[in-house]
C-alpha positions in Angstrom: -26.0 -77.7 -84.7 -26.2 -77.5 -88.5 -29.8 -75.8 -89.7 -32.2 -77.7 -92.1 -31.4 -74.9 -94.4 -27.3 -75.5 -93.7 -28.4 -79.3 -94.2 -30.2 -79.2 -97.7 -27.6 -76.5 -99.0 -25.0 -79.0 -98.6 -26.9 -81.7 -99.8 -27.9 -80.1 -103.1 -24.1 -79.4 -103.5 -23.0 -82.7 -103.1 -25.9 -83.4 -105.8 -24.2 -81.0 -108.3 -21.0 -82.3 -108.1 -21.9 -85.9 -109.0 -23.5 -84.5 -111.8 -20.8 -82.5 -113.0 -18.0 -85.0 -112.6 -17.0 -86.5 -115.7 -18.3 -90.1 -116.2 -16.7 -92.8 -118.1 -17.8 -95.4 -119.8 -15.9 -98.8 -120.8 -17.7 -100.0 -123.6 -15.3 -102.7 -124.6 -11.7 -104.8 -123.6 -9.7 -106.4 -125.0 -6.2 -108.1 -124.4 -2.9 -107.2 -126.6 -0.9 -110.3 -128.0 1.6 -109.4 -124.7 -1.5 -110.1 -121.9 -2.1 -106.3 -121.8 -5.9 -105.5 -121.0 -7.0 -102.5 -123.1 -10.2 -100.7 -122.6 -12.3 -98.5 -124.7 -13.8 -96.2 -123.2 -16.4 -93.3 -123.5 -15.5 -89.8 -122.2 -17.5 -86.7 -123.2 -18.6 -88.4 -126.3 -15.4 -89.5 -127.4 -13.7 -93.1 -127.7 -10.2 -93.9 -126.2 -8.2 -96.6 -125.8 -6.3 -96.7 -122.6 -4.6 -99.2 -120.4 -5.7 -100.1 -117.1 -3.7 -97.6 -115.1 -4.9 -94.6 -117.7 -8.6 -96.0 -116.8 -8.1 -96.1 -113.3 -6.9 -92.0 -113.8 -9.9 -91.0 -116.1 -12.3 -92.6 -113.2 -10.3 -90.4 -111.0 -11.4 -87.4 -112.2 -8.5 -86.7 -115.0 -9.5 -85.2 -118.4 -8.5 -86.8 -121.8 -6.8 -83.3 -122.5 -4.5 -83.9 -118.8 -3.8 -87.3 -119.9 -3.0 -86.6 -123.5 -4.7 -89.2 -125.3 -6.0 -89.3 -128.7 -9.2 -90.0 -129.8 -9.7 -93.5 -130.9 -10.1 -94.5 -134.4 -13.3 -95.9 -135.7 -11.5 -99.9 -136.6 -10.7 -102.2 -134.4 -6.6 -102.2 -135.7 -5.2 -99.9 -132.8 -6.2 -102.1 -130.0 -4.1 -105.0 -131.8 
């Protein structure tokens, strides 16, 4: 049997890792002339345009830097 001690230990851990794991934000989508859904997103302060399956790996926990994306630029022209 686990002790209270062993109990909140873990819990505060758990705590801390939410906290530390990278959030993203999509703040915008849009669809290319082909049907393709692009996202803008917010990761560590910075603005990137991905596709869905490049989302679906950011919420997973992979960095910009892993990914290699660029940061996007301020218009609106690269997501046409």
């Amino acid at each position: 049997m686990r002790t209270p001690v062993a109990n909140q230990i873990s819990k505060r851990k758990a705590v801390a890792d939410v906290l530390n794991r990278q959030k993203v934000f999509v703040s915008s989508r849009r669809f290319r002339g082909d049907g393709q859904p692009i996202s803008r997103v917010l990761v560590s302060g910075r603005y990137y345009d991905v596709s869905d399956h490049l989302l679906d790996m950011l919420r997973h926990g992979a960095t910009p830097g892993e990914l290699e994306l660029e940061p996007a630029s301020d218009d609106a022209a690269g997501l046409r």
